[in-house]
C-alpha positions as CSV (number, residue, x, y, z in Angstrom):
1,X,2.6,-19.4,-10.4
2,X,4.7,-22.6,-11.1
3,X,6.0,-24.6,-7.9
4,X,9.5,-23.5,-9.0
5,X,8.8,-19.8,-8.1
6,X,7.4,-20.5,-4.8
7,X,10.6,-22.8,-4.1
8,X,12.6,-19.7,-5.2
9,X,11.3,-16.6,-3.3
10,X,14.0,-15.3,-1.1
11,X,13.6,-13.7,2.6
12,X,13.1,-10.1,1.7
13,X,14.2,-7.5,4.2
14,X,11.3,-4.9,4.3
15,X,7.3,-5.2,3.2
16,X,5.6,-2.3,2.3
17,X,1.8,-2.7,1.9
18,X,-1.1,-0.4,2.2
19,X,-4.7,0.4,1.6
20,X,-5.7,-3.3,2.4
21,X,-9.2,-2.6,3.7
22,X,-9.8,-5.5,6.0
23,X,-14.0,-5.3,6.8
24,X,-14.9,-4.5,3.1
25,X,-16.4,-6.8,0.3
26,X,-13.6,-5.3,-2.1
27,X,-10.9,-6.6,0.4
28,X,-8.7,-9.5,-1.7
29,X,-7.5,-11.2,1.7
30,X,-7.0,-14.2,-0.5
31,X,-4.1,-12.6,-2.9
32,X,-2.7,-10.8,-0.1
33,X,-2.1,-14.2,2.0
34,X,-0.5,-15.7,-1.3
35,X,1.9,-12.9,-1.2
36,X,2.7,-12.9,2.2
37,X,3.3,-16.6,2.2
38,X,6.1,-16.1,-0.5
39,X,7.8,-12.5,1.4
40,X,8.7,-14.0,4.4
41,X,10.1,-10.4,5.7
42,X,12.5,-9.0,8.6
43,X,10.0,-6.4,8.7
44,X,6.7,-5.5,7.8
45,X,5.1,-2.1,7.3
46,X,1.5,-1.0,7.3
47,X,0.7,2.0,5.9
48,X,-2.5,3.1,6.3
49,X,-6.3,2.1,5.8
50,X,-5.6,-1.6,7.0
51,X,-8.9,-2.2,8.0
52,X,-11.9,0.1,7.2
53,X,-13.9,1.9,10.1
54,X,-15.6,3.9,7.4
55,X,-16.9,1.1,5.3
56,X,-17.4,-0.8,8.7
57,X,-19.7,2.1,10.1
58,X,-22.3,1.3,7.1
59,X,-22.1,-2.5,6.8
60,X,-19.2,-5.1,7.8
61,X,-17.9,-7.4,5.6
62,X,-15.2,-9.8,7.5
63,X,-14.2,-13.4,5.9
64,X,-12.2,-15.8,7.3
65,X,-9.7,-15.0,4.8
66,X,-9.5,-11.3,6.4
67,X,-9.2,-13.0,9.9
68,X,-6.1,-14.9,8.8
69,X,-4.8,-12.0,7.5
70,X,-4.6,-10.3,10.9
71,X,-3.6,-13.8,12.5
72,X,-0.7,-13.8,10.4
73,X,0.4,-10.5,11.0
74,X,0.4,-10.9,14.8
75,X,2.3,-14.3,14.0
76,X,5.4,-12.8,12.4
77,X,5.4,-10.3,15.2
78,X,5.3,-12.7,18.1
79,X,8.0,-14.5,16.0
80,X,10.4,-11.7,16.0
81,X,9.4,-9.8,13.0
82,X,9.2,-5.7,13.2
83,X,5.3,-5.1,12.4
84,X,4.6,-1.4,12.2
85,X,1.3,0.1,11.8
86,X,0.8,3.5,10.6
87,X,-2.6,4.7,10.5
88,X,-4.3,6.3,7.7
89,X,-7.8,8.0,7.5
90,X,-9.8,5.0,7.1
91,X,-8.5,3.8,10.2
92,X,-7.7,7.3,11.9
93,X,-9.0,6.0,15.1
94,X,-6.1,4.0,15.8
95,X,-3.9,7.2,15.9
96,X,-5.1,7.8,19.3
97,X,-3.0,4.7,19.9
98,X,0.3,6.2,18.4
99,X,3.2,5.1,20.7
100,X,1.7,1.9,21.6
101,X,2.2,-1.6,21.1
102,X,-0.8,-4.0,20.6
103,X,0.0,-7.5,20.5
104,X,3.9,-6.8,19.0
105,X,2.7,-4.8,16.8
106,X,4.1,-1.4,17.1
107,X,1.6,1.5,15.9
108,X,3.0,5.0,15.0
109,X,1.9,8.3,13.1
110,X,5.2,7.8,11.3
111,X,8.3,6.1,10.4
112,X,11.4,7.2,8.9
113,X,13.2,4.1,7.8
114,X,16.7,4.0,6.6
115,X,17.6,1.2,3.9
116,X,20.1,-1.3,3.3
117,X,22.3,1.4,1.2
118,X,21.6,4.0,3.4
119,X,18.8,6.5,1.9
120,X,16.2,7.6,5.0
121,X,12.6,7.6,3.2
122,X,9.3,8.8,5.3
123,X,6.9,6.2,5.5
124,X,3.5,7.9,5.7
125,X,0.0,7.2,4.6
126,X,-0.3,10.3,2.8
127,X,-4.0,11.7,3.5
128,X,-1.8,14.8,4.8
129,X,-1.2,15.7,1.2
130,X,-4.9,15.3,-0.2
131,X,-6.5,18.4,0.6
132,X,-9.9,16.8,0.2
133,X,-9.9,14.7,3.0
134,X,-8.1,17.4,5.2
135,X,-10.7,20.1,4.0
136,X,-14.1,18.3,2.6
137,X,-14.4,15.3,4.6
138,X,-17.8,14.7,3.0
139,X,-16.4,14.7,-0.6
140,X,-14.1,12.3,0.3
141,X,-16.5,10.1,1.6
142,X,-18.8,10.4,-1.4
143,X,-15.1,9.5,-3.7
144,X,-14.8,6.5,-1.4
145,X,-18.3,4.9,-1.7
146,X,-18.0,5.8,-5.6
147,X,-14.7,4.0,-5.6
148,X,-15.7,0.8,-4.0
149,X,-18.6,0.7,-6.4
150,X,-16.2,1.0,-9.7
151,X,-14.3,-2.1,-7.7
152,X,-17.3,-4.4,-6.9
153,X,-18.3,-4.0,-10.5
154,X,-14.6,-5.6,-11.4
155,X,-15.5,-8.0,-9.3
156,X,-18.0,-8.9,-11.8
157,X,-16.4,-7.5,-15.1
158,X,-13.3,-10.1,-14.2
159,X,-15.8,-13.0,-13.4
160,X,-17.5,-12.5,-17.3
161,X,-13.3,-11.9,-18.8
162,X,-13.0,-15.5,-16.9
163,X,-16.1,-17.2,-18.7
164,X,-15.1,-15.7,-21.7
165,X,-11.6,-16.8,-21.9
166,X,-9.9,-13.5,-22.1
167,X,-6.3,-13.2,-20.6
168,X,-4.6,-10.9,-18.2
169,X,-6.5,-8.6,-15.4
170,X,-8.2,-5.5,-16.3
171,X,-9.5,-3.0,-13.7
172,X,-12.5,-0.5,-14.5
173,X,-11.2,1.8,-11.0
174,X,-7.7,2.2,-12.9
175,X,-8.9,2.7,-16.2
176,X,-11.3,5.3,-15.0
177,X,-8.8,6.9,-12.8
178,X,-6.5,7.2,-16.4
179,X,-9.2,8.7,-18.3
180,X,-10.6,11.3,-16.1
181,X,-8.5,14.7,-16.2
182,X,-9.2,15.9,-12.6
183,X,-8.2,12.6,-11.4
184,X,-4.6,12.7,-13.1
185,X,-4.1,16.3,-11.9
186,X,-5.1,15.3,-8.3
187,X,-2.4,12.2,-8.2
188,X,0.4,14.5,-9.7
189,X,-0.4,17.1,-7.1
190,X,-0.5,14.7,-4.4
191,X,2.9,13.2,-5.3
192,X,4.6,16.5,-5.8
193,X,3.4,17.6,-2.1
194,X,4.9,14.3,-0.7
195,X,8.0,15.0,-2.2
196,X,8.1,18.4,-1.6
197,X,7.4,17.1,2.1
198,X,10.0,14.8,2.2
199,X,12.3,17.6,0.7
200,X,11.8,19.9,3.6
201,X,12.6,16.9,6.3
202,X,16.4,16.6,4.5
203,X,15.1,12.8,3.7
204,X,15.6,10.8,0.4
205,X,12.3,10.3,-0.4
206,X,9.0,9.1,0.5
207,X,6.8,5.6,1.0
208,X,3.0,6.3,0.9
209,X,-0.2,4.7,0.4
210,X,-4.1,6.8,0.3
211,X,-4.5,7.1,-3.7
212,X,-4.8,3.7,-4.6
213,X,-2.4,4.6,-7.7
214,X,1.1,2.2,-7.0
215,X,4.3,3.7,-8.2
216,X,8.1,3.5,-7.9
217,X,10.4,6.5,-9.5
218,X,12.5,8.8,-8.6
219,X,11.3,12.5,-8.8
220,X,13.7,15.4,-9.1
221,X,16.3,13.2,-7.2
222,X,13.9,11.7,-4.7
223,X,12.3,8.7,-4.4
224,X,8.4,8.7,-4.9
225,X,7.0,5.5,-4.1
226,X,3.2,4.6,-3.4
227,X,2.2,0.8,-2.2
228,X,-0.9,0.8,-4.3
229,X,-4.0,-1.2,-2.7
230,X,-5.3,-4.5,-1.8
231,X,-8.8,-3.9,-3.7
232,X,-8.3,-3.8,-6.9
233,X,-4.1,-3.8,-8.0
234,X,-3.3,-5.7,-5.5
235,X,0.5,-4.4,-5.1
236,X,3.1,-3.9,-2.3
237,X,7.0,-2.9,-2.1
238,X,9.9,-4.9,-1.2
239,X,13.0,-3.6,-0.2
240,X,15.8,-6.1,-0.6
241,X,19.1,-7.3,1.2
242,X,21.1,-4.7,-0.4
243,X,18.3,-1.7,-0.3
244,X,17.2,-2.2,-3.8
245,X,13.2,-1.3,-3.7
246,X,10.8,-3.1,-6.0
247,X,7.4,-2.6,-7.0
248,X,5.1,-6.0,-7.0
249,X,1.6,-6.6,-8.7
250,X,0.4,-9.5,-7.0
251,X,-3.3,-9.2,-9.3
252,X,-1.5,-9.8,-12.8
253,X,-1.8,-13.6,-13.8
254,X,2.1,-13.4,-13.4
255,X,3.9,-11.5,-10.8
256,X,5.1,-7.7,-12.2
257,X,8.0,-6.4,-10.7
258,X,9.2,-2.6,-11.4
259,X,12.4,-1.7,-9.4
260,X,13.6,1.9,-8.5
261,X,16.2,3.2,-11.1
262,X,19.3,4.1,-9.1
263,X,19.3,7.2,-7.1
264,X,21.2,10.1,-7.9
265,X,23.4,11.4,-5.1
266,X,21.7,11.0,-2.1
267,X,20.0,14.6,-0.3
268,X,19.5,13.5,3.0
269,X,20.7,15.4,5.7
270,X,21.1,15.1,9.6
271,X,17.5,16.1,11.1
């Protein structure tokens, strides 16, 4: 990134990021400050699996890089900035803590945020919709561990792409996630049960996190939109001054933005 785009990155007025994994070898602390040097934000949301108890319980993995992550967190909230944290099940502990406020940072089991133009979107983590982790804790578990091993092995497959001169950032997790039937039927029923939740609030749409699969569209009038992760696609959303809601991939050599197509007429009602 050229010196020019830096210059050029306006104050946005809502972040969106989840699935960072602080405590985890796989964590990319060192993309995700980058970013949040350029969104300077009115607000920030966290949604879910910000730092990893689960990995944690097995080993701990905490760079400085991680720690100025949190530092800078706390730092836009004692400067004024809305920090919300919204557990997830990586971090389910912290839901005991729902309510609170740790160190300006507000923590809650969710948020239903209303945008510059006006549509109301639920801002969950979205574990509530995989019935895996509700049901089979110990699958979910095993999925996890196999997960972070696909990622650690991009670690290495992008350090040999590097010596070898070949362009662009490919990830083994996603392309493995593409191939495998089961694993494309599990994402579509997990977005169609967030919508279908959002639905039955009388909200516009819905802002999750918890599949590690980042997306921005609008399905059957709502708005489906999934932060992605900071392990391997390292991707957030922004919503801008007027309420326009963009995608970001912060892991491509050059930042790629997707933006929401425009909304149909809007479904919310008074709840």
């Amino acid at each position: 990134m050229g010196s020019f785009y830096r210059a050029a990155m306006p104050k946005v007025r809502s972040l969106f990021l989840s699935d960072i994994h602080l405590g985890t070898r796989a964590c990319q602390a060192e993309r995700l400050l980058d970013f949040l040097r350029e969104h300077p934000a009115e607000q920030t949301f966290l949604i879910g699996d910000i730092v990893d108890f689960w990995a944690m319980s097995r080993s701990i993995c905490w760079t400085q890089a991680q720690n100025t992550v949190v530092q800078k967190l706390l730092r836009r909230a004692r400067h004024g900035e809305r920090v919300v944290l919204i557990p997830g099940n990586h971090d389910e502990a912290l839901r005991d803590y729902c309510g609170t406020v740790f160190g300006e940072i507000e923590v809650a089991d969710e948020v239903v945020h209303e945008t510059a133009d006006g549509r109301r979107l639920l801002l969950i983590h979205g574990d509530q919709f995989d019935q895996v982790t509700r049901h089979h804790r110990w699958v979910a578990v095993l999925g996890d561990q196999a997960y972070n091993l696909l990622v650690r092995l991009n670690l290495w497959l992008s350090w040999v792409r590097r010596k070898l001169g070949r362009p662009g950032y490919w990830s083994l997790a996603g392309y493995a996630k593409r191939k495998v039937k089961t694993a494309l039927n599990f994402i579509f029923d997990f977005e169609e049960s967030a919508v279908r939740h959002a639905r039955e609030r009388g909200l516009d749409g819905v802002v999750c996190g918890h599949i590690h699969w980042a997306t921005i569209r609008d399905i059957d009038g709502l708005a489906y939109i999934n932060c992605g992760d900071w392990v391997d696609s390292c991707t957030a959303i922004v919503e801008h001054g007027d309420g326009r809601l963009e995608l970001i991939a912060w892991g491509a050599p050059a930042p790629q933005r997707q933006a929401l197509p425009a909304p149909a007429a809007s479904t919310a009602v008074e709840v």
